[in-house]
C-alpha positions in Angstrom: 43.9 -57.3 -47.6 46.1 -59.4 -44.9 49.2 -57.4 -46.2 46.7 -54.4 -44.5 46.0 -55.5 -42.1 49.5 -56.8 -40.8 50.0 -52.9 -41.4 47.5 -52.1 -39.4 47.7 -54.7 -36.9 44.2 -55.6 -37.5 43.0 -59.2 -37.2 39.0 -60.5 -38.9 36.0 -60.8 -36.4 36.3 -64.1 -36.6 39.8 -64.4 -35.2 39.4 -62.1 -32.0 39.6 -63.7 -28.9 41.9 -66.5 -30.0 44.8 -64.7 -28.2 44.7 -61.7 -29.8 44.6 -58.6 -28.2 43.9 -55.9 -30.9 40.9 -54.8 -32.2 39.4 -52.3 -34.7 36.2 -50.6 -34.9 35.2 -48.6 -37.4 34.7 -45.2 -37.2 30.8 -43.7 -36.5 30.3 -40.6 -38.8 27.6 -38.0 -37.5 23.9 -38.9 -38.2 21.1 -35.9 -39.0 20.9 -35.4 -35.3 23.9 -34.2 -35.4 24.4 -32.4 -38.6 21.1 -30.3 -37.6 22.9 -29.6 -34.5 25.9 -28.1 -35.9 23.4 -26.4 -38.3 21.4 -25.0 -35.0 24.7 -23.5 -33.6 25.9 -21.8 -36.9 22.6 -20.0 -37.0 22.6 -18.9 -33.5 26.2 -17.8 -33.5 25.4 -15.6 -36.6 22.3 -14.1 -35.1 24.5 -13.3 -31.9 26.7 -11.6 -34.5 24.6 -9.4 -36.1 22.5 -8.6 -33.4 26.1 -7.7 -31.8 26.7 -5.3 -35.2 23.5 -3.8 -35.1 24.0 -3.0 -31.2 27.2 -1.7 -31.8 26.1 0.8 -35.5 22.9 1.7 -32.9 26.2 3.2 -30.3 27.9 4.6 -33.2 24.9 6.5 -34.3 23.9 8.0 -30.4 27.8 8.4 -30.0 27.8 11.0 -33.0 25.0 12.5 -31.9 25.9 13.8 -28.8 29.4 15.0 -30.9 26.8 16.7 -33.2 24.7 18.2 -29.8 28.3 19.2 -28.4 29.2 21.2 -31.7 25.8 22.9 -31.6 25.8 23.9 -28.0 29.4 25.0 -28.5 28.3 27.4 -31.0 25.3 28.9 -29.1 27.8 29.1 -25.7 29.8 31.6 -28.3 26.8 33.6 -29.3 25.6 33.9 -25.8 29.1 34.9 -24.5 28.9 37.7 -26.9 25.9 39.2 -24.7 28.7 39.4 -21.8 31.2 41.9 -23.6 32.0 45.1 -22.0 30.0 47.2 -24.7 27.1 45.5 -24.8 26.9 45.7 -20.6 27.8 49.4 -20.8 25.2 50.2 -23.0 22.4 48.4 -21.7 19.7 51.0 -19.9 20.3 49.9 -16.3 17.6 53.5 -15.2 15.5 53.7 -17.8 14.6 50.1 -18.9 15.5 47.9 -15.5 13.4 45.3 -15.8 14.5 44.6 -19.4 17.7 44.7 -18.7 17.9 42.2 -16.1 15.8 39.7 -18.2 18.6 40.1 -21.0 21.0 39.3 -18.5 19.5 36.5 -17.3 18.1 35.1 -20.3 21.8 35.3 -21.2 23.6 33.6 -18.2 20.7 30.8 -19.1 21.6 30.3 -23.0 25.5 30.0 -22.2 24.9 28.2 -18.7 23.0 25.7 -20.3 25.0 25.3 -23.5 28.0 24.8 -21.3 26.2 21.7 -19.1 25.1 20.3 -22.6 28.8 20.1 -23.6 30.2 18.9 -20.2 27.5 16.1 -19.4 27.8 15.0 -23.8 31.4 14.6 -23.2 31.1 12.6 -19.9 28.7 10.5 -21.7 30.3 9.6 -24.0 33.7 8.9 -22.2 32.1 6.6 -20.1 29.3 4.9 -22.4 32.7 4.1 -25.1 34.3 2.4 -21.7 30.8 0.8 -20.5 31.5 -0.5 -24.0 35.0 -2.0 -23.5 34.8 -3.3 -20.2 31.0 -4.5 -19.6 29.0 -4.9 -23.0 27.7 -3.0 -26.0 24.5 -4.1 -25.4 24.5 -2.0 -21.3 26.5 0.8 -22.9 23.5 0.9 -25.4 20.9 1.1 -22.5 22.8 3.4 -20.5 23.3 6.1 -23.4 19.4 5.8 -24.3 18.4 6.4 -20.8 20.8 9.2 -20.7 20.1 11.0 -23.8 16.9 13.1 -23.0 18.9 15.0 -20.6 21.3 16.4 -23.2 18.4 17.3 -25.5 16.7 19.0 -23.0 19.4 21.1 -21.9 20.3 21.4 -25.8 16.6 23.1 -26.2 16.8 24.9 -23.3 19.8 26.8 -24.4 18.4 27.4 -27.5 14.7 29.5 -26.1 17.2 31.2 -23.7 19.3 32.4 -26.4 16.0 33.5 -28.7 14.6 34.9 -25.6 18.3 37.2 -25.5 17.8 38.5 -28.9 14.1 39.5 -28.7 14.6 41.4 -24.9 17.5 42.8 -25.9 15.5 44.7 -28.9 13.0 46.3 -26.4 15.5 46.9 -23.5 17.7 49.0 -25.8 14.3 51.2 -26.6 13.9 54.4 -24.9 10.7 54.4 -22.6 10.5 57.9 -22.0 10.5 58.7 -25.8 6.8 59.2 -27.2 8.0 57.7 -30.2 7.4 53.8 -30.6 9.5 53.0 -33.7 11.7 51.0 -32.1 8.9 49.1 -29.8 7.2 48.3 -33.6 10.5 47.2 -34.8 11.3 44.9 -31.7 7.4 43.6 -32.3 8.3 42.6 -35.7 11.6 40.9 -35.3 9.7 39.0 -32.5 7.5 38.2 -34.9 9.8 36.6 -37.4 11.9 34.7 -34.6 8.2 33.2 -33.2 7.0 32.9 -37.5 10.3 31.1 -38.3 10.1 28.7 -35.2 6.7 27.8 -36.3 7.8 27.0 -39.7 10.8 25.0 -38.3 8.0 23.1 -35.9 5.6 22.4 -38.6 8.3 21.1 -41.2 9.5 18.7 -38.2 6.3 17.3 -37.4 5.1 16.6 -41.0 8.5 14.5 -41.7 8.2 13.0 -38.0 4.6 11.6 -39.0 5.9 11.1 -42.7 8.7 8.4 -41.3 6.5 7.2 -39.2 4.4 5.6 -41.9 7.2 4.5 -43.5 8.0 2.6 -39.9 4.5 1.0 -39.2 3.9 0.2 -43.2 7.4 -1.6 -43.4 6.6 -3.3 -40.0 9.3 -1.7 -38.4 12.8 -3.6 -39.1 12.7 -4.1 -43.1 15.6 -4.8 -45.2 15.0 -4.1 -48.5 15.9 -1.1 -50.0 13.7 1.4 -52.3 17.1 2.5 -54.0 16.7 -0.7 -56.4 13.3 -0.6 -58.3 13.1 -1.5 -61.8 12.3 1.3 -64.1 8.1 1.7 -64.5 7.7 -0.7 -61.6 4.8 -0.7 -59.9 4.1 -2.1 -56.6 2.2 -4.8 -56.2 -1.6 -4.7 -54.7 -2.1 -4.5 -50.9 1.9 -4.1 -50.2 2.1 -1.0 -48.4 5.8 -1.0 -47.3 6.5 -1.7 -51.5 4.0 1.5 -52.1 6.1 3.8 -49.6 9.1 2.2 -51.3 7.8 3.5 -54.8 6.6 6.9 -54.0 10.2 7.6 -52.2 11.5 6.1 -54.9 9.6 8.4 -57.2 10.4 11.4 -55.2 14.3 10.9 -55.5 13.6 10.8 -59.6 
């Protein structure tokens, strides 16, 4: 012991102030108030990291949809662009069916017009929401591209009726008026009919699996973790769990 403290140039309690000038104290290790401190600030800093992930997989998932809307309205700019070709003008029935050619033309110019905006504003988007994300915050960038998104949908939809609208005028204005038969008025009626039977169809389909997911939302409470792909085999779910209910009959549907 005084062979340590020599080595440490430590003297006893008792001995300080008798010239001495040294002392020692010993060292204070942290208390619970401070170990449920650090505790307190690894928790917050890993909910500020996952909430920072899931900002930034909610970006990722808007950025690819406005590449997938971009794609799309590329396409229908090329089928609408089609209308515009030398033989297709030249054979349109400028004196006998005016009014129906006109409406082709225009419902034309508005399919590729508007596919064209949906792939200009799409890219601006997302050139600037992706530097919104470098420069400012994922979380604005987020904000901004949500607040932004209707208008590509819209003009996305918009390009869409304008190019159905094309292919059912086009039908009639290529019919004869003058000619007593109406063969090719029945025929335009009926491929009218399947373009208006098929968009029903489509409708219907997306508002039974929009109501569908929506149960699955409210009966999981929204944000739920657990996955259905992980059931045990004849499981049942328990009584008065719905979100374990919509978990098993997905689960049973993917059997």
């Amino acid at each position: 012991r005084n062979l340590g403290r020599k080595r440490l140039n430590l003297v006893p309690r008792g001995e300080q102030g008798r010239g001495s000038t040294s002392s020692y104290a010993p060292p204070e290790f942290g208390g619970p108030t401070s170990m449920l401190t650090a505790e307190r600030q690894r928790v917050n800093t890993e909910s500020k990291y996952r909430e920072t992930e899931l900002q930034r997989k909610q970006l990722q998932f808007f950025l690819d949809s406005l590449n997938s809307y971009n794609t799309q309205a590329t396409l229908v700019t090329g089928f609408a662009f089609t209308a515009f070709s030398a033989d297709a003008l030249h054979e349109l029935p400028y004196k006998g069916a005016p009014v129906r050619s006109l409406l082709f033309a225009c419902l034309s110019a508005a399919a590729m017009g508007s596919a064209v905006s949906t792939v200009v504003i799409s890219n601006y988007l997302m050139i600037r929401v992706e530097r919104l994300a470098m420069n400012r915050s994922t979380s604005t960038a987020l904000a901004a591209l949500r607040q932004r998104m209707g208008t590509v949908q819209c003009c996305y939809m918009f390009s869409l009726a304008a190019l159905i609208g094309a292919a059912s005028t086009l039908l009639f204005a290529m019919c004869d008026i003058t000619d007593e038969d109406l063969a090719c008025e029945r025929v335009g009626a009926s491929v009218l009919g399947v373009f208006a039977a098929c968009v029903l169809v489509a409708s219907t389909v997306v508002w039974r699996m929009r109501g569908q997911f929506d149960r699955y939302r409210d009966a999981c409470g929204g944000l739920h973790h657990r996955s259905y792909l992980i059931d045990t085999p004849g499981g049942t779910p328990a009584e008065g769990d719905e979100c374990a209910a919509v978990e098993h009959s997905v689960a049973s549907i993917g059997e």
